[in-house]
C-alpha positions in Angstrom: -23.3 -8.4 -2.6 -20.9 -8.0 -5.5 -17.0 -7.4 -5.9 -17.3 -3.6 -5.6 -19.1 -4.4 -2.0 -17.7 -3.1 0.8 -19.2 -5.1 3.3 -18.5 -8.2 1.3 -14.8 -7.9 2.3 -15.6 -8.0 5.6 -15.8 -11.8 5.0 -13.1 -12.1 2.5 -11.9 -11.5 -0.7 -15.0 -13.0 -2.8 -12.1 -15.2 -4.7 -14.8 -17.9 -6.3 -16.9 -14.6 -7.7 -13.7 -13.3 -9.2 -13.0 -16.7 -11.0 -16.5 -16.7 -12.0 -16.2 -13.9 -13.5 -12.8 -14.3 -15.1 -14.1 -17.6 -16.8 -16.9 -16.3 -18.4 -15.4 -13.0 -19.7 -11.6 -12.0 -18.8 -13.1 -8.4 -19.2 -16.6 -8.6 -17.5 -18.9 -5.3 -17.2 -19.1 -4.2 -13.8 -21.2 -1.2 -12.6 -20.0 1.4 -14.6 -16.6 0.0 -15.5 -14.7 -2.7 -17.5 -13.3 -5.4 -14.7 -10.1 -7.0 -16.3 -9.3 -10.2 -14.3 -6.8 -11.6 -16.6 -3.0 -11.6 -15.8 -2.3 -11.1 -19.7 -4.7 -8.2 -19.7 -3.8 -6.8 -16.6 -0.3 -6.5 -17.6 -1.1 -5.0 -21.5 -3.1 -2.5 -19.6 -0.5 -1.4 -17.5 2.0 -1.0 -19.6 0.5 1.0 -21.9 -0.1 4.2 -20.8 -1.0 5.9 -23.6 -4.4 4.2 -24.6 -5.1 3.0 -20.5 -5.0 6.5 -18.8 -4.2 7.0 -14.7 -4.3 10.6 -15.2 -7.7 11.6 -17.1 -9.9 9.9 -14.4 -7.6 8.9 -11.8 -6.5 5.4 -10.5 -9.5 5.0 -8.0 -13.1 3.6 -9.2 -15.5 6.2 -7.7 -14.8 9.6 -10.0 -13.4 13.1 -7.7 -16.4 14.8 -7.2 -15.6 17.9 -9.1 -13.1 19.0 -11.8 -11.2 20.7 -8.9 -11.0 17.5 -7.0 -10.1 15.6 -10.2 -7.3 18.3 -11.1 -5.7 18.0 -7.1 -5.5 14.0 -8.0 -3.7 14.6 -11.1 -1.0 16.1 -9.7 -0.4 13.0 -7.5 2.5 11.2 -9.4 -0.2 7.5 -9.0 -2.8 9.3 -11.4 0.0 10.9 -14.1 1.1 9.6 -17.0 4.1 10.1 -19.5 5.6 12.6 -19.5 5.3 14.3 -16.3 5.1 10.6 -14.7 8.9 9.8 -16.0 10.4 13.0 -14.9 9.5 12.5 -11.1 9.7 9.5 -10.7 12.9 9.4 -12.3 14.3 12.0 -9.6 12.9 10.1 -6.8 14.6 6.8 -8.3 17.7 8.8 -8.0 17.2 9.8 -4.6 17.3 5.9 -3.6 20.9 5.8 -3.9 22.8 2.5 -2.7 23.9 4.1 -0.1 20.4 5.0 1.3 18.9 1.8 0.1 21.7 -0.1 2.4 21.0 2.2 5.1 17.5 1.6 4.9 17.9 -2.5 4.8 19.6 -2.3 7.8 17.5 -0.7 9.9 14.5 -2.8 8.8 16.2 -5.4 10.3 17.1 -4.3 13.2 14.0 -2.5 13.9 12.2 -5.7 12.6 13.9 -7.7 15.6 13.3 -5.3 18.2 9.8 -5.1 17.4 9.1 -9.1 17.9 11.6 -8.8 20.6 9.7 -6.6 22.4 6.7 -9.2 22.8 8.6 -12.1 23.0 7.8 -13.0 26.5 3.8 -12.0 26.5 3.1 -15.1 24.7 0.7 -13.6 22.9 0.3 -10.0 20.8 -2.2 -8.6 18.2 0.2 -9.1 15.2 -1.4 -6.5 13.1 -1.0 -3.5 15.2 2.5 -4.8 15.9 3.4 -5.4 12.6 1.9 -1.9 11.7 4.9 -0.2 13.3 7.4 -1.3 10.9 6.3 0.4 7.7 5.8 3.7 10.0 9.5 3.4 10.8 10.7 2.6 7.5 8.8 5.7 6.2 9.9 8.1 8.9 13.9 6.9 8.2 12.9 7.5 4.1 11.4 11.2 5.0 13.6 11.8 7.8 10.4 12.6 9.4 11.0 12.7 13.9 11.0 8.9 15.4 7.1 10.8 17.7 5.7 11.7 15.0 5.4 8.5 12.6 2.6 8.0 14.5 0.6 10.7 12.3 1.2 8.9 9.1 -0.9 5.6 10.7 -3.7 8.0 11.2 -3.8 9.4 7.8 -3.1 6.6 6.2 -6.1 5.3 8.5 -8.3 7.8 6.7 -7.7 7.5 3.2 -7.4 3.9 3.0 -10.1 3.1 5.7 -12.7 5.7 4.8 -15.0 2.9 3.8 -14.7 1.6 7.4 -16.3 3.4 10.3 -13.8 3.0 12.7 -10.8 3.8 10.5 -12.0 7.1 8.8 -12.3 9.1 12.1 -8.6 7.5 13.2 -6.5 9.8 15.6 -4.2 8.0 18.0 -1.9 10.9 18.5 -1.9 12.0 22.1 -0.5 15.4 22.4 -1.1 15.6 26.1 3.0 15.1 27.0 5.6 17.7 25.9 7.8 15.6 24.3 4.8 13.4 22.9 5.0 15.3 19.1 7.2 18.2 17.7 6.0 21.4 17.1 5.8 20.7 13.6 3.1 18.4 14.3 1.5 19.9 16.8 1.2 22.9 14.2 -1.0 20.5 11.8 -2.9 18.5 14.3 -4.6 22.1 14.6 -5.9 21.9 11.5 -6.6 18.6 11.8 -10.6 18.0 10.6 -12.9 16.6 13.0 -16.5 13.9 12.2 -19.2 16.5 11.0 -23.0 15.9 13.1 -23.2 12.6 11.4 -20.2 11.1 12.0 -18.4 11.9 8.4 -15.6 13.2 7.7 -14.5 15.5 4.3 -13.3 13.1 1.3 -10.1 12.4 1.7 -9.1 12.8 -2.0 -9.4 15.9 -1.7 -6.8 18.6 -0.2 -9.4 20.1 2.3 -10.0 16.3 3.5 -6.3 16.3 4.4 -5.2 19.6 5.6 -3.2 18.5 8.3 -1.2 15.9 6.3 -0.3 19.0 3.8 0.6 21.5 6.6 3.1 19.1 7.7 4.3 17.6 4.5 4.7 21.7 3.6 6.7 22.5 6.8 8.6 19.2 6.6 9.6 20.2 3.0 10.8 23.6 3.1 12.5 22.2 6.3 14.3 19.7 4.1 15.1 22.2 1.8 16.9 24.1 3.7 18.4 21.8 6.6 18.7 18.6 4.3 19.9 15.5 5.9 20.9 11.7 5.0 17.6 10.3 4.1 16.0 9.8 1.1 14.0 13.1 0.7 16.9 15.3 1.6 18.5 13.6 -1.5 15.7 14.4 -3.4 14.9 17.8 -2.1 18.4 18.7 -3.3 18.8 17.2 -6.9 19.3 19.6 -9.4 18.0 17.9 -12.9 20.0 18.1 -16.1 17.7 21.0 -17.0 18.4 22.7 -14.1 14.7 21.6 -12.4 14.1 21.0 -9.1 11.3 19.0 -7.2 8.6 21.6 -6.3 7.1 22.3 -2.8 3.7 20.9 -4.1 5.3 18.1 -5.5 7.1 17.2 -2.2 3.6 17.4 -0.5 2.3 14.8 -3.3 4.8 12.4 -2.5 4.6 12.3 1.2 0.8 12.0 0.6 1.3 9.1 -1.8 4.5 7.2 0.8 2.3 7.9 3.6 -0.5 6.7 2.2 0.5 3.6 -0.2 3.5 3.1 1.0 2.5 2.7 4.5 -0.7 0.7 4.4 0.2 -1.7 1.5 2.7 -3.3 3.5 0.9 -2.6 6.8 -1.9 -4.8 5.3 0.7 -7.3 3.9 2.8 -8.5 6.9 -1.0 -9.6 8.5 -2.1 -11.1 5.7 1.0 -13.0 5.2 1.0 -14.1 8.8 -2.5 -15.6 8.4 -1.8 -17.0 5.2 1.0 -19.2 7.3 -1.5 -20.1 10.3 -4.0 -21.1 7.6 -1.5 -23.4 6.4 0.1 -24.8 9.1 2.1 -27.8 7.2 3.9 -24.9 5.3 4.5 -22.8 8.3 6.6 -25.9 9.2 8.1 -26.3 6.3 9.3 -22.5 6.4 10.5 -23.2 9.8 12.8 -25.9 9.4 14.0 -24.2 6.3 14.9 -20.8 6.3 15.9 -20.4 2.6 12.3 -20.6 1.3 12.0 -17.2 2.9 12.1 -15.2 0.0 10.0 -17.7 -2.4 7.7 -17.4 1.2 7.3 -13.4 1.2 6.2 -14.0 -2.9 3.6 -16.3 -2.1 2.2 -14.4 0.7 2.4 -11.3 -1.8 0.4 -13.3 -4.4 -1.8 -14.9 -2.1 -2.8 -12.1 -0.1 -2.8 -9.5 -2.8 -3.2 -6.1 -0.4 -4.2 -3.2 -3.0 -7.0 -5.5 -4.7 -7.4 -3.1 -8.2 -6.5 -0.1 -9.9 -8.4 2.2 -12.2 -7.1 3.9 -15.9 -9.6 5.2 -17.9 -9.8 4.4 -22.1 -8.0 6.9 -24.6 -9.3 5.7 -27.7 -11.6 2.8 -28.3 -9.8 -0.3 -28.0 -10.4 -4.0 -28.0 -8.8 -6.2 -25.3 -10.2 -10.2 -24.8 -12.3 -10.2 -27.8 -14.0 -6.5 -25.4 -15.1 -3.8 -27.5 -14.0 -0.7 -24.7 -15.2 3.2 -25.8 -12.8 5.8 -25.6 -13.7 7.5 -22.1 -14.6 4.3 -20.0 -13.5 2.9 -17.0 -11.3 0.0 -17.0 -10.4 -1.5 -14.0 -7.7 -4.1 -13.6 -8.2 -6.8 -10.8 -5.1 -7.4 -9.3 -7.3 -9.8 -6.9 -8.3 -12.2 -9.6 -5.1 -12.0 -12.2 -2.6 -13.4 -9.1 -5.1 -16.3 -8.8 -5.3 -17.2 -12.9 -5.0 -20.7 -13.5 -3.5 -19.6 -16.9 0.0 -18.3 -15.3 -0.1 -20.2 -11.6 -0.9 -23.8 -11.3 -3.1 -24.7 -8.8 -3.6 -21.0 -8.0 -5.6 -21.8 -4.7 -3.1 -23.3 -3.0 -0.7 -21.7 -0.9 3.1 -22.4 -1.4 5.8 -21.6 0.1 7.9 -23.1 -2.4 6.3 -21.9 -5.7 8.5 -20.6 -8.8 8.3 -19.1 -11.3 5.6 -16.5 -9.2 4.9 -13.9 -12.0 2.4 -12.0 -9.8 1.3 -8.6 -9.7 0.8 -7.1 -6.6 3.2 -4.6 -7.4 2.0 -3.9 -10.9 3.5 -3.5 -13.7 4.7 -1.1 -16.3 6.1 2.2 -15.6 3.6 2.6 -12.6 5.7 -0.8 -11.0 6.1 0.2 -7.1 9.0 2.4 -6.3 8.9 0.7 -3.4 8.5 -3.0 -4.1 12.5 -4.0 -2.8 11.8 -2.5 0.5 8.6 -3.8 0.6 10.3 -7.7 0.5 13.1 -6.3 2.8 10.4 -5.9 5.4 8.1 -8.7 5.2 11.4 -11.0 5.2 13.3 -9.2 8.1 9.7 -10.0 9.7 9.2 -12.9 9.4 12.9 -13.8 9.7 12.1 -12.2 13.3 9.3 -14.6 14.0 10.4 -17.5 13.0 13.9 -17.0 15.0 12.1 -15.5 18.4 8.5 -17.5 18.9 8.8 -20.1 16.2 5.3 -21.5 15.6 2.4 -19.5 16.0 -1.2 -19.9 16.4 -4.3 -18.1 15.6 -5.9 -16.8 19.5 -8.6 -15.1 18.2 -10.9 -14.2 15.0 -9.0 -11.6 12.7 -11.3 -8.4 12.4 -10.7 -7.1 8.6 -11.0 -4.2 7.3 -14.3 -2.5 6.0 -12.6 -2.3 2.3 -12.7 -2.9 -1.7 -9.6 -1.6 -2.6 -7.3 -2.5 0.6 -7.3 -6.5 1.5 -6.8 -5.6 5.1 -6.4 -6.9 9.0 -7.0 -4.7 11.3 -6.4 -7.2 14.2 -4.9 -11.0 14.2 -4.1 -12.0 17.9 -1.4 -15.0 17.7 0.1 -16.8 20.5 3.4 -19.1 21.4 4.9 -20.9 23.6 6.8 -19.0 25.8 
């Protein structure tokens, strides 16, 4: 089984393939694509927009089935480049205003506490599904999105990210059965929610018709906005007026809850896990961490390098182009491998070894270039207010079970890791 595999990531990250790889070719021919495993050429790639493409093929390996799929990607602000790329993403940087950000931070942590708080005295807990909550509640406070119905975005982000894996593509967790259980916003798009065809499959997610129920809400939720705007982030952005007089567009508000929903949930969702088992894997430095709590930060970067959630990302060649002595045609895939350039022994001494401690940490799990993740502070605020939660309310944790990962090669997921304390 190779790194495009599924089922090999069921095991693990195939880390010793990837360094293979990397030392025989930094740009090794994969499939149908260029694999670049180098943290130089990973980072000349992404920056350059204009001769490494996200929006003629999209950002993910396997091509949209048909030009109409491929044109509903490109309008996703992941798979656009300059210019349309700069202008929304530059009104949804301003929507991020101190004021939200600080608003935001505080309620991670607080929310981060309870949630650890709340399991304190089982002794035990599966720290995935736990963990999972956090990101849901960050993203509800960023749309302004109803406390009952977060619980939607874990289900779709289930099924776009999970629709290699059996058990998440067919996720729904919502129970509608109480009155108060969802509002009628979401009760309006669970209707319309699709349902696992004779054999089991459900419609490709990529596509608008896979999704229908995340776009009936995302529609409602936005003209909502528009019209009753409030204090988060979205009402700020649903109400910007550009210097041209432009406003975000209905469509365009549906893109971006797709893409926060989506990326912005399960990135970290899969991080605070993976994080949490890189410490129990390492037990020596879990100690360390614990008797000092200002490694914290230098801690969330090396369980961000080490753990690397989204794993690689697609552009697609302008022109012909060399890169690593490569010879890449105009047209072809080129896929960089965020997995392999975090562990290159060229930027990271001894990049197999987990610590807590390490800096410089140059990695790339965020990107890089004008792609780098909107949400890359938050992300930190979280996994610190986490783990600042952990370490203050159980203190040293164990491993009380096997993880179960996910079914996956583009998300380095958990989808359980039962831990237990002393009570």
């Amino acid at each position: 089984m190779g790194i495009t595999d599924p089922d090999t990531y069921v095991r693990g990250v195939p880390y010793d393939e990837l360094a293979r790889l990397r030392h025989a070719s930094p740009v090794a021919r994969v499939d149908d694509f260029w694999a670049v495993l180098r943290h130089a050429d990973v980072r000349r790639v992404l920056r350059d927009p204009a001769v490494f493409s996200s929006q003629l093929g999209g950002t993910q390996i396997r091509d949209p089935a048909t030009d109409g799929d491929l044109a509903y990607v490109r309008r996703m602000m992941l798979n656009m480049d300059p210019p349309e790329h700069g202008r929304l993403r530059g009104l949804l940087t301003k929507a991020f205003t101190p004021r939200a950000v600080a608003k935001l931070t505080e309620q991670i942590e607080t929310r981060a506490w309870e949630l650890i708080a709340a399991v304190a005295e089982r002794g035990e807990c599966d720290f995935a599904k736990v963990a999972a909550d956090l990101p849901l509640l960050t993203l509800a406070a960023v749309f302004g999105v109803p406390e009952q119905d977060r619980r939607l975005m874990y289900d779709w982000s289930n099924r776009v990210i999970g629709y290699q894996d059996a058990e998440y593509a067919v996720s729904a967790t919502v129970d509608t059965s109480a009155a108060s259980a969802v509002t009628d916003l979401a009760r309006t798009a669970l209707a319309v929610r699709p349902s696992p065809g004779a054999d089991g499959s459900m419609p490709d997610p990529r596509t608008r018709a896979g999704m229908p129920d995340l776009y009936a809400y995302a529609n409602a939720l936005g003209e909502y906005k528009r019209s009753h705007p409030g204090h988060d982030v979205m009402s700020n952005l649903m109400r910007h007026v550009g210097d041209d007089g432009g406003r975000v567009s209905l469509a365009e508000f549906e893109n971006l809850f797709w893409l926060f929903s989506v990326a912005g949930n399960e990135t970290l969702r899969n991080g605070l896990p993976g994080g949490m088992l890189a410490l129990l894997s390492h037990p020596e430095q879990y100690r360390r961490l614990l008797a000092d709590r200002s490694l914290l930060p230098s801690a969330v970067e090396e369980m961000l390098r080490w753990w690397t959630p989204v794993m690689h990302f697609r552009r697609t060649a302008t022109a012909d182009v060399r890169l690593s002595d490569v010879d890449i045609r105009a047209g072809e895939k080129v896929v960089v491998w965020f997995s392999a350039a975090n562990r290159d022994p060229e930027v990271f001494a001894d990049p197999d070894t987990f610590d807590i401690a390490r800096t410089p940490n140059d990695h790339l799990t965020f990107g890089h270039g004008p792609h780098f993740c909107l949400g890359a502070h938050l992300a930190k605020v979280q996994l610190r207010a986490m783990f600042g939660a952990v370490l203050d309310l159980l203190g040293e944790v164990s491993l009380a079970g096997d993880p179960i990962r996910l079914r996956s090669n583009f998300q380095n997921g958990l989808k359980s890791l039962p831990i237990r304390w002393a009570r």
